[in-house]
MARMI-983221 format. One record per atom (N, C-alpha, C, O): y, z, x. Coordinates in steps of 0.001 Angstrom, whole numbers. Each point is the difference from the previous one (the first is absolute). Last residue first. Example, Ala and Ser with C-alpha at 12.3 -4.5 7.8 and 13.67 -1.06 7.14 Angstrom:
REM MARMI-983221
((-2250; 7080; 12850))
((1190; 60; 820))
((1090; 730; -770))
((1108; 169; 509))
((-6828; -239; -219))
((1190; 0; -890))
((1200; 0; 900))
((-19; 665; 1036))
***
This chain:
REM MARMI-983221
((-31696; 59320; 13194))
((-1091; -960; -959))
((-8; 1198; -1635))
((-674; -303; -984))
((3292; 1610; 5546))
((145; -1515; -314))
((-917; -1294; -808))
((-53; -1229; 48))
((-89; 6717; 1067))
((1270; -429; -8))
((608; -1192; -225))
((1173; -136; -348))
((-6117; 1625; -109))
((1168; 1109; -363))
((1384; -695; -213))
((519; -241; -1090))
((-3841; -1750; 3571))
((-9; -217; -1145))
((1051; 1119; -655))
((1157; -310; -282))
((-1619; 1022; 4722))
((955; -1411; -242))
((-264; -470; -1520))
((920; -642; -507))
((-2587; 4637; 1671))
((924; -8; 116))
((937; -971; -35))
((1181; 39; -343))
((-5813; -79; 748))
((122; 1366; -1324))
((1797; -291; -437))
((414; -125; -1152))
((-2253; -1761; 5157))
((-327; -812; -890))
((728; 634; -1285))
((869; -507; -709))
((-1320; 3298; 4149))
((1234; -954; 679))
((-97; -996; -1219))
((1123; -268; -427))
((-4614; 2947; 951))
((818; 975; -902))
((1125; -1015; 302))
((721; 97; -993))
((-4878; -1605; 2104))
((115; -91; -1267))
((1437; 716; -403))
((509; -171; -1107))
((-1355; -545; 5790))
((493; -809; -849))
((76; 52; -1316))
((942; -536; -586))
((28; 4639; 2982))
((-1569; -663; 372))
((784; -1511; -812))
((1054; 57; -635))
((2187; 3167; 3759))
((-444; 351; -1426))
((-1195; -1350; -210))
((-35; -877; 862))
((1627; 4476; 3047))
((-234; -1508; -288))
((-235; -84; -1242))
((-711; 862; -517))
((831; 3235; 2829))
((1312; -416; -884))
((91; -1495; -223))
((1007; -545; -452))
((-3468; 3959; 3411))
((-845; -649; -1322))
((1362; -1; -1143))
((258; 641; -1019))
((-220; 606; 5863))
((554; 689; -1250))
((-630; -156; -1030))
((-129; 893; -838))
((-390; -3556; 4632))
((-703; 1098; 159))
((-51; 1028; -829))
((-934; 797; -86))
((3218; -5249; -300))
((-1544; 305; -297))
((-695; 1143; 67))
((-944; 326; -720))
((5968; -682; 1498))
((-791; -351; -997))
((-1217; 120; -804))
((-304; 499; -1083))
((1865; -696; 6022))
((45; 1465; -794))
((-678; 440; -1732))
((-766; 836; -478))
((1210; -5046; 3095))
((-1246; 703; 863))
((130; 978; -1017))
((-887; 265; -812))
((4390; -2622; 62))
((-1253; -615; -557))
((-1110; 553; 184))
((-935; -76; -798))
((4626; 942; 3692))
((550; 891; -1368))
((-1352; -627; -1404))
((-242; 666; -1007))
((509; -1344; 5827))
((-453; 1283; -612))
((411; 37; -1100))
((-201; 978; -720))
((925; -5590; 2176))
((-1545; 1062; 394))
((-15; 927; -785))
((-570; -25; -1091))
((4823; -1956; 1746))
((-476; 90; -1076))
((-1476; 537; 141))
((-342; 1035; -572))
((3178; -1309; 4137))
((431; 1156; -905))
((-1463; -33; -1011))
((-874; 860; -118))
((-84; -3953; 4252))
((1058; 336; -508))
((-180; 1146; -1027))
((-1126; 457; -193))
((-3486; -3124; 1987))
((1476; 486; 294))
((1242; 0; -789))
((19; -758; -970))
((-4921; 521; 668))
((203; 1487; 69))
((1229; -583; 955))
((252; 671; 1001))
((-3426; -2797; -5077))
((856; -624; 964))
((526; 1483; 378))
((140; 840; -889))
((-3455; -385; -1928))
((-536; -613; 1170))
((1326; -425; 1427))
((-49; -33; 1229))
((869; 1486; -6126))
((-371; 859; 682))
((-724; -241; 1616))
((55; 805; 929))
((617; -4145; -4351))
((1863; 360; 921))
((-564; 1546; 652))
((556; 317; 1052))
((-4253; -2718; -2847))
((272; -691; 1039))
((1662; 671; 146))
((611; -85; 1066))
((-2370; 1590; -4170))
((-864; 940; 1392))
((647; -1033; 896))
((493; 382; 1061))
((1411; -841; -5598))
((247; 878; 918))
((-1175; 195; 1119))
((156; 1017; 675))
((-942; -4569; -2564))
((930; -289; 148))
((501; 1686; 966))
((76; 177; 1216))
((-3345; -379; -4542))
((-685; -545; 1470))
((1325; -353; 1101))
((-267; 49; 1200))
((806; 3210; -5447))
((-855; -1205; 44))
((-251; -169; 1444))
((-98; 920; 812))
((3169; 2651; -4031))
((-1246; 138; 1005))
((-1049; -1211; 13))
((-1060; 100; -617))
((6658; 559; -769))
((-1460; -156; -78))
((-1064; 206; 838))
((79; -283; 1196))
((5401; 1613; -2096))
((-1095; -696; 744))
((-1418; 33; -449))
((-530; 1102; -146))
((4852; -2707; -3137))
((-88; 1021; 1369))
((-1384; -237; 655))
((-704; -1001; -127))
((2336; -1948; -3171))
((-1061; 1047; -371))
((282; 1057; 910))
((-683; 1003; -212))
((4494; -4620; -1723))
((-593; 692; 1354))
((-981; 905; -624))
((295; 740; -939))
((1858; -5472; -1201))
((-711; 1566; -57))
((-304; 305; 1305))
((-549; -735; 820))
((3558; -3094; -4122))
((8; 187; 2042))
((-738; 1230; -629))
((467; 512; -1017))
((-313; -3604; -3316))
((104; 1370; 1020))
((65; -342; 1426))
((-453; -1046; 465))
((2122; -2243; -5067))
((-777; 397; 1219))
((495; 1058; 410))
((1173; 371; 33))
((-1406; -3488; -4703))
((-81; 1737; 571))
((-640; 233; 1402))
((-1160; 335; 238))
((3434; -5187; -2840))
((-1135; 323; 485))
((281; 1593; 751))
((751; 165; 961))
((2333; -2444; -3500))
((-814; -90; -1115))
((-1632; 501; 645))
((-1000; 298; -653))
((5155; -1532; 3335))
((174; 981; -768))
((-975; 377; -941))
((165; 1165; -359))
((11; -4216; 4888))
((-621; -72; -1252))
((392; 1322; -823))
((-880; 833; 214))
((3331; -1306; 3593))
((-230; -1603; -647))
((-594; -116; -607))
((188; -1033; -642))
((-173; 5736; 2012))
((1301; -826; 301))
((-259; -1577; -1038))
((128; -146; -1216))
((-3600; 1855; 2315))
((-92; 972; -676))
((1960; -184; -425))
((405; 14; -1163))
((-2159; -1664; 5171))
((-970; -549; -881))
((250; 493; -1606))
((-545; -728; -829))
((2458; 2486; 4996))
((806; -1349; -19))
((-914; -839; -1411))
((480; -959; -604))
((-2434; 4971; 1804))
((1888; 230; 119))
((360; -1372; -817))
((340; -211; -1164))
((-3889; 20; 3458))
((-556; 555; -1184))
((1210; 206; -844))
((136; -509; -1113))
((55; -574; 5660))
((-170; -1238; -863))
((-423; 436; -1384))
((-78; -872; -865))
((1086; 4414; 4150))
((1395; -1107; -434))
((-864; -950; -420))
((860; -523; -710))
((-4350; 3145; 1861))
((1338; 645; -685))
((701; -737; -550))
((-71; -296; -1193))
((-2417; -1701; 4429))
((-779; 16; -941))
((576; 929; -1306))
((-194; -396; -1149))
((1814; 523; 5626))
((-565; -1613; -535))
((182; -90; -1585))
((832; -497; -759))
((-1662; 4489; 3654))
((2002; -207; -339))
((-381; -1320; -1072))
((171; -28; -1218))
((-4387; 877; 3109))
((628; 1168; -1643))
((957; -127; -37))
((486; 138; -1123))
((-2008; -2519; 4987))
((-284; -575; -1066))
((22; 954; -1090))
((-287; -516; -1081))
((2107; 2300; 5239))
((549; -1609; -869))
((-236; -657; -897))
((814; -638; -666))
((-3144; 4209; 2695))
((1704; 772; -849))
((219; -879; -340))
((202; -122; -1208))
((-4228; -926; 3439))
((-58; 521; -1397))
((1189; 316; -707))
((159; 2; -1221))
((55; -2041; 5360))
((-358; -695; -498))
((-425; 421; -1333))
((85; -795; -936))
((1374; 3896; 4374))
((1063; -1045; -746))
((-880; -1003; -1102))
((328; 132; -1179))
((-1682; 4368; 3555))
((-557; -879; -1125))
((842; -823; -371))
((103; -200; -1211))
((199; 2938; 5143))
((-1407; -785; 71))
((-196; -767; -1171))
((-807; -928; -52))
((4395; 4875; -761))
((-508; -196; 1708))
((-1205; -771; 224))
((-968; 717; 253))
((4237; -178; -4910))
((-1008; 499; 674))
((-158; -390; 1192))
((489; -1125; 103))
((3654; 84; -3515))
((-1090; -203; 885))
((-94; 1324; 490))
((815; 897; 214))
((841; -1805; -5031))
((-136; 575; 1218))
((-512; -735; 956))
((-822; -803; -442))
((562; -385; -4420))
((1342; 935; -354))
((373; 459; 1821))
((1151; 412; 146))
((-5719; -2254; -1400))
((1252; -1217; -449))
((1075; 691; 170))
((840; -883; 170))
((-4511; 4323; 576))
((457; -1537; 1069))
((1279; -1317; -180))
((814; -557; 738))
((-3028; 4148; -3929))
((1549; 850; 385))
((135; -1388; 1083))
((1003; -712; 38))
((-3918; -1818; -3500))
((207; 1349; 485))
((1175; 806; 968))
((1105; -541; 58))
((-4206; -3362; -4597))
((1461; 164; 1045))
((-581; 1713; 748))
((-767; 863; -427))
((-1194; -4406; -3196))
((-69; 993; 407))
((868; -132; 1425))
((162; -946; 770))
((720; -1427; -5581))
((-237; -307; 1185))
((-130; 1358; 911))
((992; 728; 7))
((-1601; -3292; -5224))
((253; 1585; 927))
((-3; -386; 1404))
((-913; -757; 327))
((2392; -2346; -5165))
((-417; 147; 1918))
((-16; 1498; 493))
((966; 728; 231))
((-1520; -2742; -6144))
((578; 1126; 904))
((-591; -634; 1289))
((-1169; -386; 21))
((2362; -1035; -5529))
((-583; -299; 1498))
((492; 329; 888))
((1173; -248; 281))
((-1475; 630; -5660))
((139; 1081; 690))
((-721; -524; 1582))
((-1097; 372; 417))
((2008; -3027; -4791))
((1341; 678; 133))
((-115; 1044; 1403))
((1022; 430; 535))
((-3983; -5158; -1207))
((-200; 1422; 141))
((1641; 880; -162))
((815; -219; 896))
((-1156; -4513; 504))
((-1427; 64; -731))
((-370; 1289; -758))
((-994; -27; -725))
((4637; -1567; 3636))
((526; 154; -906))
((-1318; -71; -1342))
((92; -142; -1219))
((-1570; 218; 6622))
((1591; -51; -574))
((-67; -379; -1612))
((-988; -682; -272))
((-2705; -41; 3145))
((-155; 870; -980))
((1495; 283; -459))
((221; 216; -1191))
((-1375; -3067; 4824))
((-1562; -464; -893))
((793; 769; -1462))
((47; -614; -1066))
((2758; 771; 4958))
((252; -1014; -491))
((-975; 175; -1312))
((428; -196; -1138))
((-636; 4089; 3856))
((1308; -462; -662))
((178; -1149; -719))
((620; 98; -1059))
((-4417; 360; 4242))
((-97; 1079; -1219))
((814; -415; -697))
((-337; -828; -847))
((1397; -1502; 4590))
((-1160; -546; -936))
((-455; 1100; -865))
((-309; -510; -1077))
((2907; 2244; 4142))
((796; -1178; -669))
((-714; -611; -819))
((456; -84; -1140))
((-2768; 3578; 3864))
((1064; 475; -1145))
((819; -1188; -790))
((248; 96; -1202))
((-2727; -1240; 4995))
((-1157; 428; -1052))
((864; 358; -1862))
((-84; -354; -1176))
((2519; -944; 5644))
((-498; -1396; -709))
((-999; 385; -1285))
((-207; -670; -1011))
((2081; 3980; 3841))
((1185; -243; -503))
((-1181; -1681; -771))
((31; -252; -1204))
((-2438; 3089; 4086))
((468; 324; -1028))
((607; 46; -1435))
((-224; 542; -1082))
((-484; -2810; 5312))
((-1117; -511; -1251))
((103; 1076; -720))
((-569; -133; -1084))
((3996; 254; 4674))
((-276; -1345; -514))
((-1512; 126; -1412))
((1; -586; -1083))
((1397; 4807; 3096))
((1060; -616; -314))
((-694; -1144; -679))
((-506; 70; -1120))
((-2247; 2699; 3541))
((386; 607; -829))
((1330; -563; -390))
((714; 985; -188))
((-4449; -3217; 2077))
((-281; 552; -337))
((1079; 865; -1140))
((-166; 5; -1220))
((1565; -3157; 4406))
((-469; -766; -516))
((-1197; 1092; -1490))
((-232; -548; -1077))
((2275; 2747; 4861))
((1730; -899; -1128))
((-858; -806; -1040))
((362; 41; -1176))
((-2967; 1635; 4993))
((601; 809; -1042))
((681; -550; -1125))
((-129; -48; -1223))
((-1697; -2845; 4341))
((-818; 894; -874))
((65; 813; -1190))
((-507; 59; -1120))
((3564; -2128; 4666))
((-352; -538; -900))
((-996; 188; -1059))
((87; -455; -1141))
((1136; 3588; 4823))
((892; -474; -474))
((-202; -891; -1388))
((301; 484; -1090))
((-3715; -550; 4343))
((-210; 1763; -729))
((1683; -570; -1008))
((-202; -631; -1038))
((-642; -2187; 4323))
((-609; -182; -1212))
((124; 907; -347))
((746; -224; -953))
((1178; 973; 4396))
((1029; -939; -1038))
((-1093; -170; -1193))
((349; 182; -1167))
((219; 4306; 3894))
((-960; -1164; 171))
((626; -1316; -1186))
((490; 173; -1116))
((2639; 4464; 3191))
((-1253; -329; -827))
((-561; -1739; 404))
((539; -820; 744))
((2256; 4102; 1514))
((-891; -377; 93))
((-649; -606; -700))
((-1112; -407; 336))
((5344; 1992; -1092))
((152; -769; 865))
((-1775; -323; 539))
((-20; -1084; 582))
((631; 4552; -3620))
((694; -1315; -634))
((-230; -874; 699))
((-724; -877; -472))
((-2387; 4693; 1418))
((1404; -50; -372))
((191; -1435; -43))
((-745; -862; 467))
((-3602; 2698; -2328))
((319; -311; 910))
((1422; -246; 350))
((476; -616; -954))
((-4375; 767; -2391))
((372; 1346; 189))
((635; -467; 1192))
((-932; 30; 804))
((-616; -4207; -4088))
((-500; 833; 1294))
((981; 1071; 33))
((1023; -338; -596))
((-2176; -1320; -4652))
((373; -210; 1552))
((92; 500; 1025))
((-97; 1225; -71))
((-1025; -856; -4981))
((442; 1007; 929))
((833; -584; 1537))
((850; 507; 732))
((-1846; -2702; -5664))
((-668; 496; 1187))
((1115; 416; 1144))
((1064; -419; 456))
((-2215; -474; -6234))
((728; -16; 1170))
((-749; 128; 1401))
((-1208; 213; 101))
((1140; 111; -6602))
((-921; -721; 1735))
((1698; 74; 994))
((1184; -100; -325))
((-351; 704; -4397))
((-428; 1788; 579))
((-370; -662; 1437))
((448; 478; 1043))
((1893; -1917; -5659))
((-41; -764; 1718))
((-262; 1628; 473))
((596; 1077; -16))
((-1351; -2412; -5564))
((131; 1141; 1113))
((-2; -875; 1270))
((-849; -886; 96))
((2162; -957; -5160))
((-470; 149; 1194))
((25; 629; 942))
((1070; -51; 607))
((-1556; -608; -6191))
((660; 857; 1033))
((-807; -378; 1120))
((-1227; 82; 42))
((2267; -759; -5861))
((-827; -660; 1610))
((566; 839; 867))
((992; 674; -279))
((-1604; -216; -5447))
((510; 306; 1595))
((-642; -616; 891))
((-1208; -216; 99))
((-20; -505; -4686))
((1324; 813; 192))
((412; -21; 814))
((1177; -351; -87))
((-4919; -3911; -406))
((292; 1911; 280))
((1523; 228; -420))
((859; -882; 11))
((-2703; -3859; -990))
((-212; 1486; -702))
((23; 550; 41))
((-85; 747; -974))
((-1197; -4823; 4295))
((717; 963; -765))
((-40; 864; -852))
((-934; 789; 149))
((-743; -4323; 3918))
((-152; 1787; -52))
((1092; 551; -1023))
((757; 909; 341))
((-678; -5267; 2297))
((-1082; -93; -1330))
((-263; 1261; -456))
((-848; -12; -892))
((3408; -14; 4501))
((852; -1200; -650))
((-929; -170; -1089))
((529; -472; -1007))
((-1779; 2933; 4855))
((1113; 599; -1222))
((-68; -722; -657))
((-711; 450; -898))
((-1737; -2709; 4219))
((-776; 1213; -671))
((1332; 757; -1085))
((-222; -29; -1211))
((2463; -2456; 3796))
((-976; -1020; -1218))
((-1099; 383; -195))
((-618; -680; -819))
((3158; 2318; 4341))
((796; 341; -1392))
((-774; -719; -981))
((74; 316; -1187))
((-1997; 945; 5531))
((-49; 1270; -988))
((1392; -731; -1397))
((326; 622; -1011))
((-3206; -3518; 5007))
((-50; 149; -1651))
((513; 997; -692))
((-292; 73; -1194))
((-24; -1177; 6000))
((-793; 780; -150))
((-41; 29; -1912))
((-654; 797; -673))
((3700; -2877; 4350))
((-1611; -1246; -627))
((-442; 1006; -822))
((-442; -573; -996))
((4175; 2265; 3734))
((853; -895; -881))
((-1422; -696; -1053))
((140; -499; -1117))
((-1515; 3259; 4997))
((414; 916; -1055))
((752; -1092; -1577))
((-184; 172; -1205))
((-1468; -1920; 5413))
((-1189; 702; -993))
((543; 298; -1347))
((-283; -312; -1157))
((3106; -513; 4868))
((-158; -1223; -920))
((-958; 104; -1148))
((45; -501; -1124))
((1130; 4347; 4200))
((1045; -607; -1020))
((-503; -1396; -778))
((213; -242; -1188))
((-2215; 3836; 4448))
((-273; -1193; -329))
((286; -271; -1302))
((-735; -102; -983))
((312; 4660; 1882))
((573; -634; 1162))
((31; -1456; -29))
((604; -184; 1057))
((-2704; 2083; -4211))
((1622; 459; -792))
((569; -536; 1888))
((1065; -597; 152))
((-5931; -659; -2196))
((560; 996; 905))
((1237; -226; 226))
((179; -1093; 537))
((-3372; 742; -5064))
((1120; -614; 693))
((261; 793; 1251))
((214; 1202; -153))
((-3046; -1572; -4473))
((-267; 696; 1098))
((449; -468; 643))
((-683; -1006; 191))
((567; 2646; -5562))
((383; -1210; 1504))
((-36; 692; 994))
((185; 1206; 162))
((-2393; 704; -4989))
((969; 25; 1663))
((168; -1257; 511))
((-943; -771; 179))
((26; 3302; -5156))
((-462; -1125; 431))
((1028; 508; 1246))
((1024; 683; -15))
((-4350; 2758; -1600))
((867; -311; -883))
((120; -1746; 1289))
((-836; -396; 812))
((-2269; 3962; -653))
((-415; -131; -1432))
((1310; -507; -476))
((307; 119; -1186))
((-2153; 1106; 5852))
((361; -1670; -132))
((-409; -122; -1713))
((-828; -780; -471))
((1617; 4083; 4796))
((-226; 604; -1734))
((354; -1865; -249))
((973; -673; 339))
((-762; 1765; 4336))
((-1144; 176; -329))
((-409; 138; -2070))
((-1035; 160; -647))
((4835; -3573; 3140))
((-183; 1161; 327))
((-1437; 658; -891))
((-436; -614; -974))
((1474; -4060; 3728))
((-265; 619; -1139))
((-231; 1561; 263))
((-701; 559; 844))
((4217; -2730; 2636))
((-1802; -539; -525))
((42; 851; -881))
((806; 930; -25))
((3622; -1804; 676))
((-228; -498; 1314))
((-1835; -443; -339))
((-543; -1104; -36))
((3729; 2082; -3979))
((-400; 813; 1234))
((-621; -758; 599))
((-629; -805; -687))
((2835; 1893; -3994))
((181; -1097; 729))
((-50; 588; 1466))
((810; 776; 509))
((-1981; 522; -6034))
((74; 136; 965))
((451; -1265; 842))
((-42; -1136; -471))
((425; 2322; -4851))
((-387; -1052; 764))
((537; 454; 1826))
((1168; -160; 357))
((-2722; 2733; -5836))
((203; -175; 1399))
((109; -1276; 395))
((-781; -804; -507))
((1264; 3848; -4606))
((-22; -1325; 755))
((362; -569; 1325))
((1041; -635; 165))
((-1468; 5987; -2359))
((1085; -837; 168))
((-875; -1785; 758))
((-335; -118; 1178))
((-873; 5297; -2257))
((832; -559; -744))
((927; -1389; -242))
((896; -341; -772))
((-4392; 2150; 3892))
((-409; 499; -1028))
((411; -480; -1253))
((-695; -394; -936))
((2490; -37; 5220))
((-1664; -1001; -118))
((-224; 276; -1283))
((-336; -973; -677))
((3824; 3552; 3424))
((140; -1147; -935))
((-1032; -594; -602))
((316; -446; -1102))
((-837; 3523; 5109))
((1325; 710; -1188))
((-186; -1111; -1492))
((-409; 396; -1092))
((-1810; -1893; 4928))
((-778; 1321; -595))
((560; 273; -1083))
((-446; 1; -1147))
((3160; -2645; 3631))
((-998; -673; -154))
((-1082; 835; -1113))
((-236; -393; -1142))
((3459; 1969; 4257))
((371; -731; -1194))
((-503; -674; -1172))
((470; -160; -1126))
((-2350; 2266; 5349))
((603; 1023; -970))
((474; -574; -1212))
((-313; 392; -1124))
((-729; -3221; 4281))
((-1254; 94; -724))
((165; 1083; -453))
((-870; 242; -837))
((4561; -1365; 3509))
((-50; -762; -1033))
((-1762; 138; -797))
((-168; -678; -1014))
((2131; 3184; 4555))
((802; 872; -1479))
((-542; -1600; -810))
((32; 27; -1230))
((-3660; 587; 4678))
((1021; 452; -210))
((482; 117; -1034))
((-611; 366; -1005))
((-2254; -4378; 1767))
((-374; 1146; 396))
((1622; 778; 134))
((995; -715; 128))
((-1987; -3821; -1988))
((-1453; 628; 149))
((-102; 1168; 915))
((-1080; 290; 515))
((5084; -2921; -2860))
((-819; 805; -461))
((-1562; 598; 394))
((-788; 682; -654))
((5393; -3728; 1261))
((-772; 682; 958))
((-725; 1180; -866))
((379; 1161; 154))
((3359; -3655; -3522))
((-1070; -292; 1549))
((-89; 507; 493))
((928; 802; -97))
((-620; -979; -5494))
((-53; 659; 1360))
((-205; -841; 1023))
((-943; -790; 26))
((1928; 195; -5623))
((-220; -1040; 1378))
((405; 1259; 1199))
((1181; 296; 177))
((-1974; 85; -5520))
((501; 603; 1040))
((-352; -893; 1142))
((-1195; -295; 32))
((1684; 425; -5758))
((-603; -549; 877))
((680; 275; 1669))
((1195; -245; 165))
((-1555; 2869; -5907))
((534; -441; 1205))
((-740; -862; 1226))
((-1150; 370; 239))
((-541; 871; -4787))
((1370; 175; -122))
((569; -923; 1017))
((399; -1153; -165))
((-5755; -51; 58))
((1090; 1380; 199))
((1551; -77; -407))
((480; -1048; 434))
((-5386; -1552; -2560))
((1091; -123; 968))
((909; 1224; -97))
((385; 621; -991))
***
C-alpha cells in the first residue's frame, strides 16, 4: 500500500488522465467517470455525474470508509462539462440542469462524502479543486461554465472555512490543450475566439501532463 490515497474525477481524457499518469505511480487511485477509463490497474466508479441520484448510490464514501492507513488523502474535482457555447438568454433548460448537475451539484455531494469517509483519519487531507480565469470573468457564450467555476470556488472557500483541519486549493492550470479548447476554438463569436485561436497557433497551450506537473507542484 501507497503513502497517499487520491480520488480523481473525469479522468479518461485531458488534464484529468494527465493527472492520472502524473500519480499512478506513487500514489493509491480511485477514479470516478462516466465509463471505464482505458488503464483499469486501479479501482473506478462509474457514475454519470449528470444524474445526481446515481451520483448520491455510487458508493464513493463507504469505498473510503474501509480504506485506511494512508498519510494523505486527497481529492481532485477535475470532471466538468463544458456546456452549450451560447448567450445566456438562449440557453436550453436541460442543458442548464446538466450543467449545474455536472459541475456544482455532484461535485459538491462527491467532495462531501470524501470529507466525511476520511476527516480526522489522516493529519494531511487535501480538496484541489481545478478552477479557471472563467470563475473570476464572464466570457461571451460560456455563462454556464463561468458559473459553475464561480460555484465551485466559493464553496471550496466556504469548505476550507468550516473545516480548518481540511487543505483546500482553488487551482488555475491556465490553458490547456484538450478537446474543450477546439470546441471554444470552434465557437467563432465574440473577442474571446482570437485570443484562444491565437494561443494555439503560438503553441502556447500548455499539454496536460505539464498543467498536471503544476497542480502537483503546488497543491500535493
Amino acid at each position: 500500500m501507497k503513502e497517499r490515497l487520491v480520488v480523481i474525477t473525469g479522468t479518461t481524457a485531458g488534464l484529468g488522465k494527465g493527472l492520472f499518469e502524473a500519480l499512478k505511480d506513487s500514489c493509491d487511485i480511485i477514479t470516478v467517470n462516466r465509463r471505464m477509463p482505458e488503464d483499469r490497474s486501479h479501482i473506478n466508479i462509474c457514475a454519470d455525474l449528470s444524474d445526481v441520484e446515481t451520483v448520491k448510490r455510487c458508493g464513493l464514501e463507504k469505498m473510503l470508509s474501509v480504506r485506511t492507513g494512508y498519510n494523505s488523502y486527497v481529492f481532485i474535482n477535475n470532471a466538468f462539462t463544458m456546456g452549450s457555447l451560447t448567450d445566456a438568454c438562449e440557453l436550453d433548460a436541460d442543458d442548464v440542469v446538466d450543467s449545474v448537475s455536472v459541475n456544482v451539484t455532484s461535485a459538491i455531494l462527491l467532495m462531501n462524502g470524501f470529507v466525511r469517509a476520511v476527516r480526522g483519519r489522516a493529519q494531511d487531507v487535501r480538496v484541489v479543486n481545478i478552477t479557471s480565469g472563467a470563475a473570476r470573468r464572464s466570457l461571451h457564450g460560456w455563462s454556464l461554465y463561468c458559473m459553475s467555476k464561480a460555484a465551485m470556488e466559493m464553496y471550496v472557500n466556504c469548505l476550507g472555512n468550516d473545516c480548518p483541519e481540511i487543505k483546500c486549493f482553488n487551482i488555475d492550470p491556465g490553458v490547456v490543450d484538450t478537446d474543450m479548447q477546439v470546441k471554444i476554438r470552434d465557437f467563432k463569436v465574440g473577442r474571446e475566439h482570437g485570443v484562444f485561436d491565437s494561443l494555439a497557433r503560438d503553441g502556447r497551450l500548455k499539454t496536460p501532463a505539464q498543467a498536471a506537473e503544476m497542480i502537483i507542484k503546488e497543491c500535493l
